[in-house]
C-alpha positions as CSV (number, residue, x, y, z in Angstrom):
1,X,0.0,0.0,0.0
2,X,1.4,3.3,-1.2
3,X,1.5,5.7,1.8
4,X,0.1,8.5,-0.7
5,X,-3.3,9.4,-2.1
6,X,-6.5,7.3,-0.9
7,X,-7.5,4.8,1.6
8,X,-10.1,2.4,1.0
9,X,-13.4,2.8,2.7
10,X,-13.2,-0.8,4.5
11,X,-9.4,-0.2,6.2
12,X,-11.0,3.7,7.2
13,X,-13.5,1.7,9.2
14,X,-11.2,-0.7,10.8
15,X,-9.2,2.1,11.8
16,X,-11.9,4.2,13.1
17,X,-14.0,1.6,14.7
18,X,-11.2,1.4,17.4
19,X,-12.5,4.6,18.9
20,X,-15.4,3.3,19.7
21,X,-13.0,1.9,23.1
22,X,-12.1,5.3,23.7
23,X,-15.6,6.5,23.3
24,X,-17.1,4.4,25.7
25,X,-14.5,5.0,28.3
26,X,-15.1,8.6,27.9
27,X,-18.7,8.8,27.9
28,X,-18.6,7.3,31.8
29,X,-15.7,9.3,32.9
30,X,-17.3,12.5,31.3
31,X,-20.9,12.1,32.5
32,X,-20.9,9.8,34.7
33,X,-18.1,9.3,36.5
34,X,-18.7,13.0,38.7
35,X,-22.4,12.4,39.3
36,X,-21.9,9.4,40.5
37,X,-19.0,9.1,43.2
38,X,-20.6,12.3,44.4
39,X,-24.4,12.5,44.3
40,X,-25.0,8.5,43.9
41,X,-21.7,7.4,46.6
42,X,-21.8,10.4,48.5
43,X,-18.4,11.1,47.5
44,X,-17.2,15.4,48.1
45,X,-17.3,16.7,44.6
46,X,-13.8,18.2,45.5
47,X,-12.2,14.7,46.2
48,X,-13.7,13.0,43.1
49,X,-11.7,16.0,41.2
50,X,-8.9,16.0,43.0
51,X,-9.0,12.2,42.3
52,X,-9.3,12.9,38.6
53,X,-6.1,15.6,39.2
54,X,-4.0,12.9,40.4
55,X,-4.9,10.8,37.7
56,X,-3.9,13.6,35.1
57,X,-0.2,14.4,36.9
58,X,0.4,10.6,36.3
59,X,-0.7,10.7,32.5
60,X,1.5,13.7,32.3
61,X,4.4,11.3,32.7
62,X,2.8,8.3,31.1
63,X,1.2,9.7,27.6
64,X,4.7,11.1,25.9
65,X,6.5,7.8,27.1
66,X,4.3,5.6,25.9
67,X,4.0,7.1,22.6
68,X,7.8,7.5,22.4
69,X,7.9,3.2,22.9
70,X,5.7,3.3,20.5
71,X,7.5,4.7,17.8
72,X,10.6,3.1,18.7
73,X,8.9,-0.5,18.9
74,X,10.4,-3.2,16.2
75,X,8.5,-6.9,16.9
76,X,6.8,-8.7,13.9
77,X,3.8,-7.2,14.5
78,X,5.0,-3.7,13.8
79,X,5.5,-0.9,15.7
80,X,1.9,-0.1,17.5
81,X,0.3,-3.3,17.0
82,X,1.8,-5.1,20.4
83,X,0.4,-2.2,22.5
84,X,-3.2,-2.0,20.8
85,X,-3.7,-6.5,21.6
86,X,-2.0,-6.0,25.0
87,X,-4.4,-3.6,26.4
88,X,-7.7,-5.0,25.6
89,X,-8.2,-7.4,28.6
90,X,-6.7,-5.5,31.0
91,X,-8.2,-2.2,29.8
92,X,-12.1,-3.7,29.6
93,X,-11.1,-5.7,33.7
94,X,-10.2,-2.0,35.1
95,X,-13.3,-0.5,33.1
96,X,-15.6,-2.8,35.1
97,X,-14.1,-2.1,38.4
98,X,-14.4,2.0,38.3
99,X,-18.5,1.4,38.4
100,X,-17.9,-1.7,41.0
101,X,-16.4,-0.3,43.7
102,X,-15.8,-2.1,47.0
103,X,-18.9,-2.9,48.8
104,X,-17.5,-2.3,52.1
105,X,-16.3,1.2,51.1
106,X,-18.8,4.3,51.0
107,X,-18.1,8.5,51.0
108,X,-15.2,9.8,51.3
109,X,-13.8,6.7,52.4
110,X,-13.7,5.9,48.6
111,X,-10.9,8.6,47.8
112,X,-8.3,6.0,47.4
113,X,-9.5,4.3,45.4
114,X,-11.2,6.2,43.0
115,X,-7.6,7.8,42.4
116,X,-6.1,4.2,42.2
117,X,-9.2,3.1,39.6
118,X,-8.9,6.4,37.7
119,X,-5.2,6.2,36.8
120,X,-5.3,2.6,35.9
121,X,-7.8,3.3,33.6
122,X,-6.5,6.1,32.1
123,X,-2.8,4.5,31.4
124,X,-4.0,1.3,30.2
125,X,-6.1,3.1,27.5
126,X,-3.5,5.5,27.2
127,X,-1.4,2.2,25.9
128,X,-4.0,1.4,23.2
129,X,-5.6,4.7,22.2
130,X,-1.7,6.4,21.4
131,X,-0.5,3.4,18.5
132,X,-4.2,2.9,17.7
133,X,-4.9,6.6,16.4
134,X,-1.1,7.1,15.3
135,X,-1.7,4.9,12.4
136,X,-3.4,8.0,10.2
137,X,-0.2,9.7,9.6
138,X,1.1,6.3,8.5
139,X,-1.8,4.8,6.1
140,X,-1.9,8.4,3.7
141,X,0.2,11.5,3.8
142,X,-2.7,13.1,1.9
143,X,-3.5,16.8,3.1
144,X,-7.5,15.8,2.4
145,X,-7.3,12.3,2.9
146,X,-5.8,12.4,6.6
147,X,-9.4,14.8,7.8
148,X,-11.4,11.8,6.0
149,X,-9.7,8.9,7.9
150,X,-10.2,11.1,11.5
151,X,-13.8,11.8,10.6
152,X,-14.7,7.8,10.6
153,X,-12.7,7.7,13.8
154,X,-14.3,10.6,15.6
155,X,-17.5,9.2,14.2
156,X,-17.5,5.8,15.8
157,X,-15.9,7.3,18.8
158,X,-18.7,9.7,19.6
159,X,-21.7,7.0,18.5
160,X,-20.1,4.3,20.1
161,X,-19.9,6.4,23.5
162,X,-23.2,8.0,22.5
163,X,-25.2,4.6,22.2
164,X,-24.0,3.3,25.6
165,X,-24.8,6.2,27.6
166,X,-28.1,6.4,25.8
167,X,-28.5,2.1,26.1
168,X,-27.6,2.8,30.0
169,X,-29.8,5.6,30.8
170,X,-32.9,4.4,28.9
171,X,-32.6,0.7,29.5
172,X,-30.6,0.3,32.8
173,X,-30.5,3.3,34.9
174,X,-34.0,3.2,35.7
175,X,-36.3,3.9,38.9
176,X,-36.8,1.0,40.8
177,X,-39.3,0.6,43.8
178,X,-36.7,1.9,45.9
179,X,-35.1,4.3,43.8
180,X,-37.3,7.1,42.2
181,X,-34.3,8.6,39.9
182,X,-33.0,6.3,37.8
183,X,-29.5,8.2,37.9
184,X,-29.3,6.8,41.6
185,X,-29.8,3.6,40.6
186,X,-26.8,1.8,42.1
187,X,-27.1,-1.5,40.9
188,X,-27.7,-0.5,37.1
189,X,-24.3,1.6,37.4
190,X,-22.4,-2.1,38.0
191,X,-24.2,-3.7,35.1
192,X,-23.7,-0.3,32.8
193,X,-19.7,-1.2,33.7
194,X,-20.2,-4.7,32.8
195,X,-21.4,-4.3,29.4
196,X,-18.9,-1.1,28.5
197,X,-15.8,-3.2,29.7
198,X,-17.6,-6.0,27.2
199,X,-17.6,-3.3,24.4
200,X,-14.2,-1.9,25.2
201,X,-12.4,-5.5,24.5
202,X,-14.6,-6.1,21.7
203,X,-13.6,-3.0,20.1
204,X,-9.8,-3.0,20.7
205,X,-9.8,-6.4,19.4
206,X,-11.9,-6.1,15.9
207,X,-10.0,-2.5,15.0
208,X,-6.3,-4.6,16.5
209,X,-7.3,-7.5,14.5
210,X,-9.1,-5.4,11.6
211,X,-5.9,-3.1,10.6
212,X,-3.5,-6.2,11.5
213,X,-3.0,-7.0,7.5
214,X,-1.8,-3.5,7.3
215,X,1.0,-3.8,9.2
216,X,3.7,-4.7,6.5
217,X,3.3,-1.7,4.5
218,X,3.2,0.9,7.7
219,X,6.4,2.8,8.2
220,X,9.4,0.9,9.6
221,X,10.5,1.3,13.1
222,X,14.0,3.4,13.4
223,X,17.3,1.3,13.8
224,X,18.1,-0.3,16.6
225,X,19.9,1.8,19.9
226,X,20.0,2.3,23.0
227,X,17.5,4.1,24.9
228,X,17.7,6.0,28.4
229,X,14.8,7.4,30.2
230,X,16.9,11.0,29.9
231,X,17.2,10.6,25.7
232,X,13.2,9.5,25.5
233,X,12.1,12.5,27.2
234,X,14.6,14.8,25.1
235,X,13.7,13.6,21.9
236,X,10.1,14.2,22.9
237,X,10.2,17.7,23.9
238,X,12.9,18.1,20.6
239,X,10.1,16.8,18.9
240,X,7.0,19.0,20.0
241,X,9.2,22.4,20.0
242,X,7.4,24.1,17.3
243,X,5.3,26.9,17.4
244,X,2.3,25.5,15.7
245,X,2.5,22.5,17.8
246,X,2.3,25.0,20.9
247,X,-0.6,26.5,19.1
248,X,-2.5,23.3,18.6
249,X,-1.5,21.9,22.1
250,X,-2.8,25.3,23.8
251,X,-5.8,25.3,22.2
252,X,-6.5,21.7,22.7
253,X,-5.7,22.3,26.2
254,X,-8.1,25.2,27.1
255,X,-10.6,23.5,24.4
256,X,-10.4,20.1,26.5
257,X,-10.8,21.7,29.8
258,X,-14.0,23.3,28.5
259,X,-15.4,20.9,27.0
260,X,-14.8,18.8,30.5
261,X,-16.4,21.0,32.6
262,X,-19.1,21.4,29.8
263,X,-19.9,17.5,29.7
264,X,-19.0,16.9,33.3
265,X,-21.7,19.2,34.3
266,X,-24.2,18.4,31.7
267,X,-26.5,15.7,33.7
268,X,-26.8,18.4,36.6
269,X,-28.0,20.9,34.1
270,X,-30.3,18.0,32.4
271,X,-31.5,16.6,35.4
272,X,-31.4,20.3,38.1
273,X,-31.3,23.2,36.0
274,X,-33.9,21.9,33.1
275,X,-35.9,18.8,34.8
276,X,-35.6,16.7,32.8
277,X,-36.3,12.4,32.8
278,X,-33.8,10.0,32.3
279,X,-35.5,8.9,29.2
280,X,-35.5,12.4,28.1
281,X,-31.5,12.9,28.9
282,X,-31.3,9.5,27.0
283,X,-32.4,10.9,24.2
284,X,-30.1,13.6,24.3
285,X,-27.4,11.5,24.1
286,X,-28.8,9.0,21.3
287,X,-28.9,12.4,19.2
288,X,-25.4,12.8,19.6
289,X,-25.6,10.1,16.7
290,X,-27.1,12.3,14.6
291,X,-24.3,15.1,15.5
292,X,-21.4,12.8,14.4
293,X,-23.5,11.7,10.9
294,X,-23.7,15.7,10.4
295,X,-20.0,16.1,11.6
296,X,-18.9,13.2,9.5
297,X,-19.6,15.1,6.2
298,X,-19.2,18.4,7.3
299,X,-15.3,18.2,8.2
300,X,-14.2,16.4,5.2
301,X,-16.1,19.5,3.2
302,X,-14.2,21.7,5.7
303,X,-11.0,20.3,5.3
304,X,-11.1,21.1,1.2
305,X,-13.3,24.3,0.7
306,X,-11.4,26.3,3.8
307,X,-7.8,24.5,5.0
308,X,-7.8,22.8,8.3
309,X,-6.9,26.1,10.3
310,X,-9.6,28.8,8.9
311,X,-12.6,25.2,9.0
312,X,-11.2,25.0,12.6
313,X,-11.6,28.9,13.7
314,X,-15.4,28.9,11.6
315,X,-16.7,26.0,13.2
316,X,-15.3,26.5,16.7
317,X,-16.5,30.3,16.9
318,X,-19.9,28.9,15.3
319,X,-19.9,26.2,18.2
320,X,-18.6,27.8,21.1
321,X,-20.7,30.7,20.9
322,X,-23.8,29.0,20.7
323,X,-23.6,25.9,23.2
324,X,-23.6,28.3,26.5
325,X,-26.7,30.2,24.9
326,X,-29.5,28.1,26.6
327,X,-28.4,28.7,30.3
328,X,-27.9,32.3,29.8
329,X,-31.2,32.9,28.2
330,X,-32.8,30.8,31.3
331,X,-31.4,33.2,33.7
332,X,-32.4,36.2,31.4
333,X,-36.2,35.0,31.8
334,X,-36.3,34.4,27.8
335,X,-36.3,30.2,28.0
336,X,-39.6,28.2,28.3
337,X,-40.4,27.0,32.2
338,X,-39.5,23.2,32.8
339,X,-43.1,22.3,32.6
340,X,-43.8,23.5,29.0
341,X,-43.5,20.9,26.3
342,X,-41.5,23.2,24.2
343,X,-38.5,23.0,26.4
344,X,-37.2,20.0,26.2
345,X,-37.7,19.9,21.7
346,X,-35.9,23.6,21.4
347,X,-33.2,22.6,23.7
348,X,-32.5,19.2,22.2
349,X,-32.8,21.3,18.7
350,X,-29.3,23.5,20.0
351,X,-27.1,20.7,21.3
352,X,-27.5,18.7,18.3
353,X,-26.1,21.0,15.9
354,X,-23.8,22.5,18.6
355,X,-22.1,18.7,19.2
356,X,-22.8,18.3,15.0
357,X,-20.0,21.6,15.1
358,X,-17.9,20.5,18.1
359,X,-17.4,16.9,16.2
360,X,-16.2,18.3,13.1
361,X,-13.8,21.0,15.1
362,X,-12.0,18.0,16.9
363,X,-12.0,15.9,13.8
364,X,-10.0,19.0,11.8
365,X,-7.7,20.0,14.9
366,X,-6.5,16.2,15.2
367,X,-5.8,16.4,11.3
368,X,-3.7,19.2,11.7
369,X,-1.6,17.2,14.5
370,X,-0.9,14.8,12.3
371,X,0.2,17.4,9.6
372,X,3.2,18.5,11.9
373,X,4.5,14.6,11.8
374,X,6.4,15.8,8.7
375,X,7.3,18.9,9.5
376,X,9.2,17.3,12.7
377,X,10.6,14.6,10.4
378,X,12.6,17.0,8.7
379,X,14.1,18.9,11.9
380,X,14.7,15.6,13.6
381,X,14.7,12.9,10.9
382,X,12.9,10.5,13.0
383,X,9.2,9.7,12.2
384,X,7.4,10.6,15.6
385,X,3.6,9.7,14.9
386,X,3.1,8.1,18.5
387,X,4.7,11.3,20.6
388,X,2.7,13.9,18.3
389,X,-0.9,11.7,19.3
390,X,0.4,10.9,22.7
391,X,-0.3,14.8,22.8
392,X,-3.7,14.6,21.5
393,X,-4.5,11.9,24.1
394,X,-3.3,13.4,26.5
395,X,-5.2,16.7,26.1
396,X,-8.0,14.5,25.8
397,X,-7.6,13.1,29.0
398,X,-7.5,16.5,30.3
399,X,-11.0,16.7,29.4
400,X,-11.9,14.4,32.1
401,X,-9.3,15.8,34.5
402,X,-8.6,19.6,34.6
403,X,-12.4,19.9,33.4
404,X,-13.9,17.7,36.1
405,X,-11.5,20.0,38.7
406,X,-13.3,23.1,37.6
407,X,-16.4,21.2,37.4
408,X,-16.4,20.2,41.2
409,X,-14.8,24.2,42.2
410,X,-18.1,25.1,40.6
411,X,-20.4,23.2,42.3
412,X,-18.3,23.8,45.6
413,X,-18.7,27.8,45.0
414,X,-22.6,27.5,44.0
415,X,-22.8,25.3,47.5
416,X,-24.3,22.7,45.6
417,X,-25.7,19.7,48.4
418,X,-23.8,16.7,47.6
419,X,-26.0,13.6,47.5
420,X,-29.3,15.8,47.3
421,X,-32.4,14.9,44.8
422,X,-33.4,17.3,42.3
423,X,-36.8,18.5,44.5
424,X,-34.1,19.3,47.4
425,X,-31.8,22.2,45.2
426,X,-32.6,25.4,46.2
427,X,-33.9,28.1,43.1
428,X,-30.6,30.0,44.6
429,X,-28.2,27.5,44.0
430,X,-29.5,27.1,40.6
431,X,-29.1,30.8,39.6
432,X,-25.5,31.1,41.1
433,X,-24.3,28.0,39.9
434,X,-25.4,29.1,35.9
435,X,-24.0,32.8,36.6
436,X,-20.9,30.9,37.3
437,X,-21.0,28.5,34.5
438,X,-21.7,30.7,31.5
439,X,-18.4,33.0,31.2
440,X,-16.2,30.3,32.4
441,X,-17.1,28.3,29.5
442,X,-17.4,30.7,26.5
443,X,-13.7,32.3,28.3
444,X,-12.0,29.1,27.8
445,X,-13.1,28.3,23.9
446,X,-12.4,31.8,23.4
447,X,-9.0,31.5,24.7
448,X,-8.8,28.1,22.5
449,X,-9.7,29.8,19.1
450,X,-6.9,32.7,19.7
451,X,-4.5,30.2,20.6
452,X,-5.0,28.0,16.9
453,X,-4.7,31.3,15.4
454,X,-1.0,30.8,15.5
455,X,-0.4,27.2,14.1
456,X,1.3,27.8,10.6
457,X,1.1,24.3,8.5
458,X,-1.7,25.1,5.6
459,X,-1.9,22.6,2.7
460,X,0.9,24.2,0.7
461,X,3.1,24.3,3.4
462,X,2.5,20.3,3.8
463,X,2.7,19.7,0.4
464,X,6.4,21.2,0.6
465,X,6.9,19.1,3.4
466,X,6.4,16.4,1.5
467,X,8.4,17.5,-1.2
468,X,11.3,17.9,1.0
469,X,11.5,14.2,2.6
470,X,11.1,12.7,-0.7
471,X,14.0,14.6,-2.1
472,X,15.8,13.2,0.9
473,X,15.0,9.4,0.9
């Protein structure tokens, strides 16, 4: 397979149904995981962050070194292919255990493990998701081409993590006889962990085994040497010192963090600030298919008619400015009450296009990551795939951690009761706790679209790139 022009449509899907691990994961650690240790285990919201904190120092660490291993790998099976099969049991056994936690453990008495739990998690599918998404700079080096590949992978990703929060809160997380909210349903979170952990192995496994035939015509791994701890780090940082890596990394940081302490916070706004059911918040998240459907044609589009960089700014300013709308318009008076059947359609109406435009801003920043893979190649002359994505993972991650931090400060600073029902929230708490969300949210992605304003690689400048190594080799 020639590394340049098209990929067929059948080795796209293999390579993008491995997301669908990565999804899953992030669905529960992004609406879940916060919501539950603290309203459903009576958890304080500030230790479930600071556990996720923890968990994010240690990935700090973890993410570049595994992706450095990664590049540096030479078995049979190539150079990412030993990571992606060696993580799917243990990956799916951890899964299970962060929605099983000791029964003889309850409140805050649960602090050490959650961090324990949370950084497993994290670094085992730290070791599949960094050689499993790496392989796009390796399949095409096509400016075009590179967007379509991530827009089957953030596809399946987001349906994938989509379908099982929907499956969990429709079919699962129900009210019982004992339990009138179905988000407090204790029992239903166990057997939501049993069948993720199921969908996590089955994932890593059919994308592992799916892309395996692939694996002689990836790029070979660099010569043999010897490696220090000291040398993997430099290399790494020698790698990433760019200014439009910077630019990308920023963004993605104060992007991620956003979006985490958007999605973290999104069942207390669904189930508090609006009212709604747990069917209807199901439904919410089942539209999220239709978002990635919408965002899987409209970055491709993006990517030719505008350049990665000027899609990414559209779309972003597009999505970022509408998503806080809703909650500020509630506490200007100008939104429906929670009992008028015209709330819940006009609301669903606005998320899915906003996710539709969030999708396709992630699928087009990613691409661009993987556009600096040559530009590094030439400074360095060592083909870094795993380090650059290690980045992206790792800001991802961040989504979960720095995001669920600010998530818990705000629910600390509103006074938010821990373990109270929705009838039990004051109107007070409410109001101060959306006055506090709305400008820390639109601050960040406004910080995040300045910062991409400074990333340099546009088509012709890859093209050139390209140009450059071949002239070499």
């Amino acid at each position: 397979m020639s590394t340049k022009g098209s990929v067929s449509v059948g080795r796209k899907v293999a390579y993008g149904f491995g997301s669908v691990a990565f999804g899953v994961k992030s669905n529960g650690f992004d609406y879940f995981f916060l919501i539950f240790y603290s309203q459903v285990m009576g958890v304080s919201a500030y230790l479930v962050s600071l556990a996720l904190m923890i968990a994010l120092m240690v990935d700090a660490l973890s993410d570049p070194l595994i992706g450095y291993l990664s590049d540096n790998t030479r078995s049979r099976w190539g150079r990412r292919h030993p990571f992606m099969y060696a993580a799917a049991i243990p990956a799916a056994v951890a899964y299970y255990f962060v929605w099983n936690p000791p029964a003889g453990l309850e409140g805050d008495a649960l602090f050490p493990y959650i961090v324990t739990i949370a950084i497993l998690v994290r670094t085992l599918i730290t070791v599949y998701e960094i050689p499993s998404s790496s392989l796009v700079a390796e399949m095409s080096d096509d400016y075009d081409e590179r967007t379509s590949m991530l827009s089957y992978r953030y596809f399946f990703g987001w349906t994938g993590g989509t379908l099982m929060g929907a499956f969990a809160t429709i079919f699962i997380l129900v009210p019982t006889a004992t339990v009138q909210n179905g988000m407090f349903n204790v029992e239903g979170h166990g057997q939501v962990g049993a069948i993720a952990a199921m969908s996590i192995f089955l994932a890593i496994m059919i994308s592992a085994l799916g892309t395996h035939k692939m694996i002689p015509d990836l790029k070979p791994p660099p010569p043999a040497r010897k490696l220090s701890l000291m040398l993997i780090y430099r290399e790494v940082f020698e790698t990433l010192a760019s200014r439009s890596f910077l630019a990308l990394f920023l963004a993605a940081l104060f992007g991620a963090v956003a979006s985490g302490v958007s999605t973290t916070l999104s069942f207390y706004f669904s189930t508090f600030f609006w009212g709604f059911s747990t069917e209807q918040i199901g439904l919410i998240s089942l539209s999220v298919v239709i978002s990635a459907l919408m965002a899987f044609f409209i970055s491709p589009a993006i990517s030719r008619r505008l350049g990665k960089k000027r899609g990414a700014i559209t779309i972003g300013l597009m999505a970022f400015t509408v998503a806080p709308a809703p909650i500020l318009m509630r506490l200007l008076g100008l939104m429906p009450e929670n009992s008028d059947p015209m709330l819940f359609p006009l609301v669903l109406s606005i998320i899915v296009v906003d996710v539709a435009l969030i999708i396709a801003y992630q699928t087009l920043s990613s691409s661009m990551i993987a556009d600096l893979v040559e530009e590094a190649e030439i400074k360095t002359q060592r083909r870094s795939e795993g380090v650059f994505f290690a980045s992206v993972t790792f800001v991802r991650k961040v989504t979960q951690g720095i995001g669920a931090a600010v998530a818990g400060v705000l629910l600390t600073i509103s006074q938010f009761p821990a373990g109270a029902t929705p009838d039990q929230v004051p109107e007070a708490v409410l109001t101060t706790f959306g006055w506090l969300y709305v400008p820390v949210i639109f601050g960040l992605w406004m910080i995040m679209v300045a910062c991409l304003s400074l990333y340099s690689v546009d088509r012709h400048r890859h093209e050139a790139n390209l140009e450059t190594l071949a002239k070499r080799s």
